[in-house]
ZAKE-527358 format. One record per residue (C-alpha): residue number from 1; chain; x, y, z. Coordinates in pm, 1 decimal, padded with zeros to 6 digits. Each point is the difference from the previous one (the first is absolute). Example, Ala and Ser with C-alpha at 12.3 -4.5 7.8 and 13.67 -1.06 7.14 Angstrom:
BEGIN
seq: 1 | mol: A | px: 01230.0 | py: -00450.0 | pz: 00780.0
seq: 2 | mol: A | px: 00137.0 | py: 00344.0 | pz: -00066.0
This chain:
BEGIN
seq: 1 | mol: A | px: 00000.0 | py: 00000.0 | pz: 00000.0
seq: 2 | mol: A | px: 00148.9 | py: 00347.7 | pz: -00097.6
seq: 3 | mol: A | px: 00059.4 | py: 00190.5 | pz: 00300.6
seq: 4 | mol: A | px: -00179.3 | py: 00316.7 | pz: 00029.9
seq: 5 | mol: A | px: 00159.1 | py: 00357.2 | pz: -00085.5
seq: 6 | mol: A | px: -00220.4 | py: 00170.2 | pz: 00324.5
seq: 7 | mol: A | px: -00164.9 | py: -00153.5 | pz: 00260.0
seq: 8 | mol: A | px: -00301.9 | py: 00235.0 | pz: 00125.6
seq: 9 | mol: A | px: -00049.4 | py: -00018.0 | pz: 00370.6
seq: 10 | mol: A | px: -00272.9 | py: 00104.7 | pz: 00203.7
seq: 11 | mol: A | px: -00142.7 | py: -00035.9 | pz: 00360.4
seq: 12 | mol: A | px: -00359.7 | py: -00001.3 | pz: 00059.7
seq: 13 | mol: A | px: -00179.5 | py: 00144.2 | pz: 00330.7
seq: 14 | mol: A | px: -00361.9 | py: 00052.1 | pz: -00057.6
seq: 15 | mol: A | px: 00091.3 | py: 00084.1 | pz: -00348.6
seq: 16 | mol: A | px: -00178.0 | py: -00227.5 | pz: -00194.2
seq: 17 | mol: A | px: -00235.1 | py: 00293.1 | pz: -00205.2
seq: 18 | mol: A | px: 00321.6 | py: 00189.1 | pz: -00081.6
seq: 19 | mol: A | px: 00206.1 | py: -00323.8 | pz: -00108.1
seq: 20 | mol: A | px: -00263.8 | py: -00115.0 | pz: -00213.8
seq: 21 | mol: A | px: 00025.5 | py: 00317.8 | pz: -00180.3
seq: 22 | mol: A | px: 00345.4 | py: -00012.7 | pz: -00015.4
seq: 23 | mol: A | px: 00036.7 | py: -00383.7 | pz: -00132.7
seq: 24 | mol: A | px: -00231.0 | py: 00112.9 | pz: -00274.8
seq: 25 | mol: A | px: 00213.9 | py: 00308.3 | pz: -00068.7
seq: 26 | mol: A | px: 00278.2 | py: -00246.3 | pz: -00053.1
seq: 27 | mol: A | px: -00159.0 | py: -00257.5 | pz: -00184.6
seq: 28 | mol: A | px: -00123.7 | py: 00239.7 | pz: -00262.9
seq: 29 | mol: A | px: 00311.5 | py: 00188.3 | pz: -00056.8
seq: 30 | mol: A | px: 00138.7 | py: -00283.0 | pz: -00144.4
seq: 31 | mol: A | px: 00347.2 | py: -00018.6 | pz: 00096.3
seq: 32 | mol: A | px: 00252.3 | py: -00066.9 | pz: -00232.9
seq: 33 | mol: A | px: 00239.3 | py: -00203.2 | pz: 00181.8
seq: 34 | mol: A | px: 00011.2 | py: -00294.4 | pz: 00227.5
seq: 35 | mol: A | px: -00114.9 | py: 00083.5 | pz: 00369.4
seq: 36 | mol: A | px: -00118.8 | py: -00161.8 | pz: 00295.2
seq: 37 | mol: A | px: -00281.9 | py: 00179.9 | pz: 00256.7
seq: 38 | mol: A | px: 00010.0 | py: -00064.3 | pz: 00313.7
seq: 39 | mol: A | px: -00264.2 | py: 00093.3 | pz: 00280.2
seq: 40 | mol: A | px: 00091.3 | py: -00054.4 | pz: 00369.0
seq: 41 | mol: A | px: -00339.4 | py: -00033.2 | pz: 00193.0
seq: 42 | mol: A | px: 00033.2 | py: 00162.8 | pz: 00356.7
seq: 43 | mol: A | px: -00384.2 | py: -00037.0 | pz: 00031.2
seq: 44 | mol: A | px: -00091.5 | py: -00365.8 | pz: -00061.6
seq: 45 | mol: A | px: -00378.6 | py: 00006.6 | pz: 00040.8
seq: 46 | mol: A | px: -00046.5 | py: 00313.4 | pz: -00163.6
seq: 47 | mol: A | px: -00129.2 | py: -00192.7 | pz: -00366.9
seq: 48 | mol: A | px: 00289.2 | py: 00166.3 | pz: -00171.2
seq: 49 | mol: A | px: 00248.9 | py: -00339.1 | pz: -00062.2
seq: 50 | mol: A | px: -00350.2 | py: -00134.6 | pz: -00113.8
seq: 51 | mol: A | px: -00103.6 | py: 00263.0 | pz: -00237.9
seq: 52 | mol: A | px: 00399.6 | py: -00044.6 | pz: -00157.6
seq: 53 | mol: A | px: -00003.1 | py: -00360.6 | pz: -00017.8
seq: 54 | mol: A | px: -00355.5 | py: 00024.6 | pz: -00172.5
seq: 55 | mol: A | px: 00056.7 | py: 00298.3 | pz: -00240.1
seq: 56 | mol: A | px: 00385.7 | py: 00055.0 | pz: -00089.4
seq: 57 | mol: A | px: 00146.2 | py: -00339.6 | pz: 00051.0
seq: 58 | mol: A | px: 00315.3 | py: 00089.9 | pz: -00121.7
seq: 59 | mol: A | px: 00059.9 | py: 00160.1 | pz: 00312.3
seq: 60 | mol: A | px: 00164.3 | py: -00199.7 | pz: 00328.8
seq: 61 | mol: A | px: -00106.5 | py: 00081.0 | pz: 00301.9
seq: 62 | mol: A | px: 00163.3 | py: -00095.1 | pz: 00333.1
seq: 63 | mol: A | px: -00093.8 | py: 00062.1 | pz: 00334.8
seq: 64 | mol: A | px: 00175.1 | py: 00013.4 | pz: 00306.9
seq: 65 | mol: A | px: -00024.8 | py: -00163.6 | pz: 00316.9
seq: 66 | mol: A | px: -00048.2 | py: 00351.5 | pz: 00212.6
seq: 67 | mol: A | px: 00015.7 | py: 00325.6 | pz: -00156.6
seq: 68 | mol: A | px: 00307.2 | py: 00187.7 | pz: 00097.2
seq: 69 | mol: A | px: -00022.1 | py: 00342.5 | pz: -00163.4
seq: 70 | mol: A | px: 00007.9 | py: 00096.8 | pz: -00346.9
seq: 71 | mol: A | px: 00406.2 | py: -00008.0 | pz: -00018.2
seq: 72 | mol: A | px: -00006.7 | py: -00409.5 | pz: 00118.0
seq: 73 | mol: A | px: -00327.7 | py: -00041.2 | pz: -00225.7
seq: 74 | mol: A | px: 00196.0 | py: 00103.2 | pz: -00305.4
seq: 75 | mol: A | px: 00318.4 | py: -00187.0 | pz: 00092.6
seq: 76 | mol: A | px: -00227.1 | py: -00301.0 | pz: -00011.6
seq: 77 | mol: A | px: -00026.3 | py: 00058.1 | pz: -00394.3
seq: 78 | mol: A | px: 00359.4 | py: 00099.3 | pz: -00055.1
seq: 79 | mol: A | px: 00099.7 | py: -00293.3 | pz: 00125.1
seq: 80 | mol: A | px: -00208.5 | py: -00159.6 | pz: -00278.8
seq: 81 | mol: A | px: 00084.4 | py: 00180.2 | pz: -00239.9
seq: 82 | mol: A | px: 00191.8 | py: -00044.8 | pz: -00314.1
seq: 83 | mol: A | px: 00027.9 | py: 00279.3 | pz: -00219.7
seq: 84 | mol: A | px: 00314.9 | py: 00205.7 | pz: -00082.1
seq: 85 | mol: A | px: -00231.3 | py: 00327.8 | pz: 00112.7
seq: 86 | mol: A | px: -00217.6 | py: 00000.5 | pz: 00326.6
seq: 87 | mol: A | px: -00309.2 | py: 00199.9 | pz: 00001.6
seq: 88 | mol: A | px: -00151.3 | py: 00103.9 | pz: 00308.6
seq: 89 | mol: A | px: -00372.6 | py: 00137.0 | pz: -00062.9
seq: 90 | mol: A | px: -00221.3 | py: 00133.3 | pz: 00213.9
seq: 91 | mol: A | px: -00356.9 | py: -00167.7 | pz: -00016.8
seq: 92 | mol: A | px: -00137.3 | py: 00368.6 | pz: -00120.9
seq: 93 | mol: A | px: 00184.6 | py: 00044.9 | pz: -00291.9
seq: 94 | mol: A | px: -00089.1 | py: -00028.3 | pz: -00305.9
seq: 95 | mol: A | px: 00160.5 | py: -00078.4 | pz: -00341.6
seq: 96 | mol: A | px: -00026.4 | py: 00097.8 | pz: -00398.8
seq: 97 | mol: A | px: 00151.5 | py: -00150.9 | pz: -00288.7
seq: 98 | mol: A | px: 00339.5 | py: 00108.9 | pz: -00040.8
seq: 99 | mol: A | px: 00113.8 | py: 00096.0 | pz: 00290.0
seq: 100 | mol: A | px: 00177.9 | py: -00277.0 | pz: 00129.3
seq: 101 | mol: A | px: 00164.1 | py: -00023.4 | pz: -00361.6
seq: 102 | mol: A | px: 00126.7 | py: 00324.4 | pz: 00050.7
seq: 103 | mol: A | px: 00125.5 | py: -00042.5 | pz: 00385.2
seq: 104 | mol: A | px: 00225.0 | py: -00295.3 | pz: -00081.3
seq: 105 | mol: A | px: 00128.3 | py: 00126.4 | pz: -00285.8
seq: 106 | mol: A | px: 00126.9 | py: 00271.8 | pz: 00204.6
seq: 107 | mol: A | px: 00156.7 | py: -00200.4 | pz: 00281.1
seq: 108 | mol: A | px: 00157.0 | py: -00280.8 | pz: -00239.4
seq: 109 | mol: A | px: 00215.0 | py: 00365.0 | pz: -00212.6
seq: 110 | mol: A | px: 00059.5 | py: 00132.5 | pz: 00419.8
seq: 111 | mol: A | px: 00210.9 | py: -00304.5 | pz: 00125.7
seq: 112 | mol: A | px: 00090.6 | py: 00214.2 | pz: 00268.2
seq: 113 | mol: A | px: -00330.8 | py: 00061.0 | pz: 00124.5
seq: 114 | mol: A | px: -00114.2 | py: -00261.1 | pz: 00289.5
seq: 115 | mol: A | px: -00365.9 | py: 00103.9 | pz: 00043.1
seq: 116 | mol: A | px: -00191.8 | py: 00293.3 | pz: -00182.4
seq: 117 | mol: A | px: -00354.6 | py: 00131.5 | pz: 00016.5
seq: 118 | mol: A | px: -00248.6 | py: 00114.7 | pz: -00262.3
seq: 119 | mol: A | px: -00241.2 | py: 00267.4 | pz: 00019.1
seq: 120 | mol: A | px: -00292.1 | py: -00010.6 | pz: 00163.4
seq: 121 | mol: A | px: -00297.4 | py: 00172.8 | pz: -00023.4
seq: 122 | mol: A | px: -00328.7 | py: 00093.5 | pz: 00202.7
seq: 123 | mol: A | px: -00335.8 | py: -00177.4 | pz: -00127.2
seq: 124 | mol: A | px: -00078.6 | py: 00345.5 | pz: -00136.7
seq: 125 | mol: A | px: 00347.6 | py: 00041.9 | pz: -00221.1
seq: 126 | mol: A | px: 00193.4 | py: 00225.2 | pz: 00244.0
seq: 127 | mol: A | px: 00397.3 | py: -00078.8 | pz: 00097.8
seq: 128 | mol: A | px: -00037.6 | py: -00213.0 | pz: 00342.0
seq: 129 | mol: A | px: 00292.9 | py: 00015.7 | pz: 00226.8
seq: 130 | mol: A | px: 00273.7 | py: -00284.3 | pz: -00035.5
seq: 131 | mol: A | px: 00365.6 | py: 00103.1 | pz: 00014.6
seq: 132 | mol: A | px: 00147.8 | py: 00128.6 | pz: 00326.0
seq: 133 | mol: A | px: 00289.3 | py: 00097.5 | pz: 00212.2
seq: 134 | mol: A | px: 00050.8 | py: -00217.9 | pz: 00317.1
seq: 135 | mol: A | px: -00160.0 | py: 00089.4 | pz: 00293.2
seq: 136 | mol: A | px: 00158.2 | py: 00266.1 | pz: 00271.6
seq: 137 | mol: A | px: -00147.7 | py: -00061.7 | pz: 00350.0
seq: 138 | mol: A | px: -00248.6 | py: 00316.8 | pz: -00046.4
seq: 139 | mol: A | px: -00168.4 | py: -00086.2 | pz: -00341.3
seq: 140 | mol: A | px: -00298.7 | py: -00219.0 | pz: 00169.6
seq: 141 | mol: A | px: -00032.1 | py: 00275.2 | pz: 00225.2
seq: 142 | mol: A | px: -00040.4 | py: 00276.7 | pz: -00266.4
seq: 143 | mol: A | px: -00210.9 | py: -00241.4 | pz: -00185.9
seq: 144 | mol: A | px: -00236.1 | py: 00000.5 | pz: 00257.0
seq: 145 | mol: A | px: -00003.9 | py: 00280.4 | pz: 00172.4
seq: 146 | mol: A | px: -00035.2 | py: 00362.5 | pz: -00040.4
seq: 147 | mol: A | px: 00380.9 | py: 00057.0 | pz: -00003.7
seq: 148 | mol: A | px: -00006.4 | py: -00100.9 | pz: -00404.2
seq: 149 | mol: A | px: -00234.2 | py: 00314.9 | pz: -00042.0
seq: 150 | mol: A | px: 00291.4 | py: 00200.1 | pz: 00117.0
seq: 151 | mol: A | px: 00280.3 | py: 00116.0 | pz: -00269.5
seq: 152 | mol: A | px: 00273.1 | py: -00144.9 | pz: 00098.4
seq: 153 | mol: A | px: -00257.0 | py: -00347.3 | pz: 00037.7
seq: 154 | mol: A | px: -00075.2 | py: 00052.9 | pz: -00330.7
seq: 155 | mol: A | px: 00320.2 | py: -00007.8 | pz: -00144.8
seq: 156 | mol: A | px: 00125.6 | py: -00313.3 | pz: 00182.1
seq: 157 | mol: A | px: -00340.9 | py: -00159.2 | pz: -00130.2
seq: 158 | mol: A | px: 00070.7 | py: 00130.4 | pz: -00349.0
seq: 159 | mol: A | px: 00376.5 | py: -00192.0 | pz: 00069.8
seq: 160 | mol: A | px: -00158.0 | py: -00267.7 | pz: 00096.7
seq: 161 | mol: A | px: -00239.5 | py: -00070.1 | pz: -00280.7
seq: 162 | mol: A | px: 00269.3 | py: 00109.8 | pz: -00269.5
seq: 163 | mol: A | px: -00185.2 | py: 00263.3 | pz: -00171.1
seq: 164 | mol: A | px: 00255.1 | py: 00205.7 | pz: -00140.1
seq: 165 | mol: A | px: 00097.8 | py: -00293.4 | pz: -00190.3
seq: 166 | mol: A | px: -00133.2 | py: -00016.9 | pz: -00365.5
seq: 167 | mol: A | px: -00268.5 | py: -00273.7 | pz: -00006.1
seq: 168 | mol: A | px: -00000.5 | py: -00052.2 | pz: -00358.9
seq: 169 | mol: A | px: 00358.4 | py: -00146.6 | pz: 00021.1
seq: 170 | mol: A | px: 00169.8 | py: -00319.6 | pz: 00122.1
seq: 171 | mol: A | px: 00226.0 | py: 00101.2 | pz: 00302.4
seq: 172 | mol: A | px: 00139.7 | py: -00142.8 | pz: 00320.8
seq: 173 | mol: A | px: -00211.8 | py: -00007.3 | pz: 00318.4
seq: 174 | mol: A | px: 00124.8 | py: -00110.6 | pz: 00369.9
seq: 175 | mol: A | px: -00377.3 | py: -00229.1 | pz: -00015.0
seq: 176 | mol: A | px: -00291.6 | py: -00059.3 | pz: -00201.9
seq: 177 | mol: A | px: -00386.1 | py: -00100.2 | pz: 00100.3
seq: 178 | mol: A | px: -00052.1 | py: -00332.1 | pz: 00062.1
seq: 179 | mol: A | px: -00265.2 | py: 00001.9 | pz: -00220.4
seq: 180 | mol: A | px: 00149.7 | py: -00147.1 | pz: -00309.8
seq: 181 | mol: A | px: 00364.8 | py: -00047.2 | pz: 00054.5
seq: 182 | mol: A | px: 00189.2 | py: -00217.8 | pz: -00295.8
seq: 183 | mol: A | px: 00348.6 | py: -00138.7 | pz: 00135.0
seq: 184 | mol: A | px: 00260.0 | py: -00214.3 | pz: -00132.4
seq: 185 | mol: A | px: 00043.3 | py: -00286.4 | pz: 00125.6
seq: 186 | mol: A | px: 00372.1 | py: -00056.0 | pz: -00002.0
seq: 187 | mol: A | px: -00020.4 | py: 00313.8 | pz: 00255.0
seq: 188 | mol: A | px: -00224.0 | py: -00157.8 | pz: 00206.5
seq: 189 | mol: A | px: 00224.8 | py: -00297.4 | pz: 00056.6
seq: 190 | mol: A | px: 00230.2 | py: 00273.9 | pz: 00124.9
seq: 191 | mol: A | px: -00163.5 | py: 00203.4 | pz: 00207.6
seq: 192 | mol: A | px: -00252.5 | py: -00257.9 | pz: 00160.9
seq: 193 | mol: A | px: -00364.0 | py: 00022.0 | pz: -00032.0
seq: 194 | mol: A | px: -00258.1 | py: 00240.2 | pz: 00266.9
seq: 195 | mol: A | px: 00086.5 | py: 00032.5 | pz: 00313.9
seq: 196 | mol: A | px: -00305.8 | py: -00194.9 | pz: 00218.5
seq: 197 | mol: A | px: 00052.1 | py: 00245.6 | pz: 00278.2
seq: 198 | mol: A | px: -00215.3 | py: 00226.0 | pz: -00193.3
seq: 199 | mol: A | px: -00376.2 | py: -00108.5 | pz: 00032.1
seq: 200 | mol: A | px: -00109.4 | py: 00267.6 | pz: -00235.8
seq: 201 | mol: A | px: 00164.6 | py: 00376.1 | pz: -00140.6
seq: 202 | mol: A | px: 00386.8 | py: 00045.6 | pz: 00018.5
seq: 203 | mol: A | px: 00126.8 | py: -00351.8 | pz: -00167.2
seq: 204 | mol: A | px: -00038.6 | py: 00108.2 | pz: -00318.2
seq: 205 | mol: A | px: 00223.8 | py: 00325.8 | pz: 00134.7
seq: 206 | mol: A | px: 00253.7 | py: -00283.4 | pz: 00149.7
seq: 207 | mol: A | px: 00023.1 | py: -00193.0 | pz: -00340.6
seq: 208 | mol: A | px: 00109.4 | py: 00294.4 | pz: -00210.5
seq: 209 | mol: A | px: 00219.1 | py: 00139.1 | pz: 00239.3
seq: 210 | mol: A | px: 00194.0 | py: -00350.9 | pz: 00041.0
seq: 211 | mol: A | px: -00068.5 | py: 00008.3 | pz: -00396.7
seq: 212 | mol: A | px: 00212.3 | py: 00326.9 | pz: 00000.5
seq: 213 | mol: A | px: 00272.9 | py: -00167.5 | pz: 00302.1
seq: 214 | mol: A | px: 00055.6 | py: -00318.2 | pz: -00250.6
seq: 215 | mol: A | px: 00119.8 | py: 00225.2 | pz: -00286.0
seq: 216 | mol: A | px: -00353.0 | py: 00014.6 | pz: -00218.7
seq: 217 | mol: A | px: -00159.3 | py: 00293.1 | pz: -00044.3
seq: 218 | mol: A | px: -00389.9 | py: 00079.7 | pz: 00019.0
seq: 219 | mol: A | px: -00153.6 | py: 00158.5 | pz: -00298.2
seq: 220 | mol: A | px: -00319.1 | py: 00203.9 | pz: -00061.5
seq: 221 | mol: A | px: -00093.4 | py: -00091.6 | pz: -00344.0
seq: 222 | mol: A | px: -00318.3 | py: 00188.5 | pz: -00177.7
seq: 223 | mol: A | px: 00091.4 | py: -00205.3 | pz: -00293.2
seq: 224 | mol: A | px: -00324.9 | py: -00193.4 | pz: 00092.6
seq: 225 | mol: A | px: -00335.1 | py: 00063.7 | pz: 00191.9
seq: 226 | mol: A | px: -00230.8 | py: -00165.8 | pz: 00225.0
seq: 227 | mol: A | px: -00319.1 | py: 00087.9 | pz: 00182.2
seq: 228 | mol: A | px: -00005.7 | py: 00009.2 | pz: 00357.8
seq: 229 | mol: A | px: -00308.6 | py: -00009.9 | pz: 00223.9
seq: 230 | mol: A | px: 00200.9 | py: 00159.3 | pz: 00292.9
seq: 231 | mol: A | px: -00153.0 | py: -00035.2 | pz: 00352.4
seq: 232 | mol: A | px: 00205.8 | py: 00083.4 | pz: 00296.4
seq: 233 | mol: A | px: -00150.8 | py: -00199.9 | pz: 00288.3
seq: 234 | mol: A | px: 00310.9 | py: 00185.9 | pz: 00219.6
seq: 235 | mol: A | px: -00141.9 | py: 00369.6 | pz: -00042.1
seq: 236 | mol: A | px: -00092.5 | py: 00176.4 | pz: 00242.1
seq: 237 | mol: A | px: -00186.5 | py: 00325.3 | pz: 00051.0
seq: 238 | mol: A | px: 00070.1 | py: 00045.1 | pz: 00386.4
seq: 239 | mol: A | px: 00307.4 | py: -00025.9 | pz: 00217.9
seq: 240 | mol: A | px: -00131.2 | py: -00229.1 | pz: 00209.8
seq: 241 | mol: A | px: -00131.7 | py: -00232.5 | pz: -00245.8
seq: 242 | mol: A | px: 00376.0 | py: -00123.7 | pz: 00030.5
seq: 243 | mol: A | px: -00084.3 | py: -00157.0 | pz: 00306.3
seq: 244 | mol: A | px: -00407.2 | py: -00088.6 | pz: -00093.7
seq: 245 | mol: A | px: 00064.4 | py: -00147.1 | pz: -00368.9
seq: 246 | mol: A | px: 00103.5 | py: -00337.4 | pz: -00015.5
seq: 247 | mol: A | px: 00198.0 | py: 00004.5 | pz: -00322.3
seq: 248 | mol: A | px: 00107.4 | py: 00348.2 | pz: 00100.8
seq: 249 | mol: A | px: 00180.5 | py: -00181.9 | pz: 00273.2
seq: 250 | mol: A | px: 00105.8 | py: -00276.9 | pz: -00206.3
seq: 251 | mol: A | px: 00192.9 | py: 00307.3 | pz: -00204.3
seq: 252 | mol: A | px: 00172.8 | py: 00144.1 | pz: 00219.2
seq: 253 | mol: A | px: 00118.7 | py: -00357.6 | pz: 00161.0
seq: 254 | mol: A | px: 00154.1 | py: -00055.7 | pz: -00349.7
seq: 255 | mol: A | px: 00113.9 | py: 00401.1 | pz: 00038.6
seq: 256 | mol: A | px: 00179.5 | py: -00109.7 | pz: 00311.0
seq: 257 | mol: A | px: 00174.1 | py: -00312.2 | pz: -00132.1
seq: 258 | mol: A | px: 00092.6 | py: 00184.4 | pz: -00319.5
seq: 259 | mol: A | px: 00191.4 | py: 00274.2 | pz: 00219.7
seq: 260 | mol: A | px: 00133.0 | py: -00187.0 | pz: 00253.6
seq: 261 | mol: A | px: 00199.5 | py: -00237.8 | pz: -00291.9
seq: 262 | mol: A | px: 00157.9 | py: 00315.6 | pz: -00208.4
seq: 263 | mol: A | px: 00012.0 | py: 00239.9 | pz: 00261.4
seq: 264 | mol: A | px: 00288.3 | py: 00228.1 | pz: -00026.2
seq: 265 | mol: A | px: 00113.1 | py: -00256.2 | pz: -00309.3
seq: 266 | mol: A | px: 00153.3 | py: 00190.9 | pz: -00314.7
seq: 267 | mol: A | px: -00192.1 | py: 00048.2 | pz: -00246.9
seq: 268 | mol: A | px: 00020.0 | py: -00265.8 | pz: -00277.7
seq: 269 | mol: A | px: -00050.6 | py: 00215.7 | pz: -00310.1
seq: 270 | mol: A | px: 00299.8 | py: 00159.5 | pz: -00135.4
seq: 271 | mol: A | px: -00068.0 | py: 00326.0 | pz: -00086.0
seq: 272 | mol: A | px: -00319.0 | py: 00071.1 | pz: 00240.2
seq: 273 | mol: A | px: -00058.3 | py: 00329.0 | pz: 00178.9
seq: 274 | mol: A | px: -00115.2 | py: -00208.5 | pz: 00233.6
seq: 275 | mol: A | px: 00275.9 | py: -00177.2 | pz: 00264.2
seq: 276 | mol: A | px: -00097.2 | py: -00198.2 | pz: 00306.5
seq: 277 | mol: A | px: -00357.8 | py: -00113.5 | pz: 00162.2
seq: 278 | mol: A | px: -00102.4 | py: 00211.5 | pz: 00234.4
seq: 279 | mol: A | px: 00139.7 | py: 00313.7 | pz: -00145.0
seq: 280 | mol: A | px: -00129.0 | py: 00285.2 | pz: -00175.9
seq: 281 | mol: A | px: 00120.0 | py: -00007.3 | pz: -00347.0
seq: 282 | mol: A | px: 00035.2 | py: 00373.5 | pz: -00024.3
seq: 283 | mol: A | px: 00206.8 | py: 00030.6 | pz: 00308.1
């Protein structure tokens, strides 16, 4: 059997309406290479490994024993995979014929390139959000409170999200959104796969910083574009919704871990204007 050129991954949790969607979104793009898709089901009971196994057949499902976080759930389908690309993909994304042509074909002329990320837009056609700096200890706080209203929040938020960087170009990033992330998998063998400490948010922030450590860099690519339904379960509207939100909580756990591992570490990106964990990049 010819091995694949990508295998697809994707975890389910109470996903099953939005992977539907996005199995048929594969299926009729009509992919003109060899790949492999692979759903990890975190939610057994939910009908989703049903509803695969019943309409897109070509698609293996495996489920865990316990479900460990979305970093462990899709470490369960690297391990099975067997493509020279890995592709990480969110259950709310959607695809178009194309695309994935054009991603590849960008990666296999970059050999230098361990992971890259396309752009992605909002249902309604505007830019979403998806290359970043790392994180300095007071981004989640000026993300959620009104200290990012102030001017000098604004303009570490504007650093953070990378917005005086062109978006219509291909250029490096210290991390992309975990949304649709395509990686080689020769660099994966290198750097290791997600870090299970991570329940949820952060690991995909881990894996392109190690990405960056093990001498790969991380790309935003606009070569291609996806669709993503973007929900962030994490938000918050009130300071003490830190404490009152579950997965608000689960965030800043993840925050913690993240910090505590590259505190004061340099900063793997040479030529960043940004130097250690934990301190401001403009000072």
């Amino acid at each position: 059997m010819t091995d694949p050129l990508i295998s697809c991954v994707t975890v389910n949790y109470r996903s099953t309406h939005f992977i539907r969607h996005l199995l048929r979104s594969v299926q009729e793009a009509r992919l003109s290479f060899p790949f492999e898709y692979i759903v990890v089901d975190n939610c057994p009971g939910d009908g989703c490994a049903e509803m695969i196994r019943e309409r897109y057949p070509w698609t293996t499902v495996l489920t865990p024993l316990k479900n460990n976080g979305f970093g462990a759930g899709n470490n369960v389908g690297i391990r099975r995979a067997r493509g020279k690309y890995v592709m990480l993909v969110n259950p709310d994304v959607t695809m178009f014929p194309g695309e994935m042509e054009k991603l590849i074909a960008w990666m296999d002329a970059h050999p230098d390139v361990g992971m890259c990320g396309p752009r992605l837009k909002n249902p309604d056609g505007s830019l979403q959000e998806s290359r970043f700096h790392f994180h300095e200890l007071v981004t989640p706080f000026l993300r959620r409170t009104p200290l990012g209203r102030t001017r000098w929040g604004k303009k570490r938020i504007a650093h953070f999200l990378m917005q005086n960087e062109n978006s219509d170009r291909p250029h490096e990033v210290d991390w992309i959104l975990g949304a649709i992330m395509l990686i080689r998998r020769e660099a994966l063998d290198k750097i290791g796969m997600f870090d299970e400490r991570y329940f949820m948010y952060f690991e995909e922030e881990d894996l392109c910083r190690r990405m960056w450590m093990g001498g790969f860099k991380v790309v935003y690519a606009p070569v291609a574009e996806f669709v993503h339904y973007y929900h962030r379960e994490s938000g918050t509207k009130h300071i003490w919704e830190l404490v009152t939100k579950r997965m608000a909580r689960v965030h800043a756990a993840s925050g913690i871990k993240y910090y505590w591992k590259y505190f004061r570490k340099p900063h793997p990106r040479v030529g960043s204007d940004a130097t250690m964990v934990g301190r401001d990049a403009s000072a």
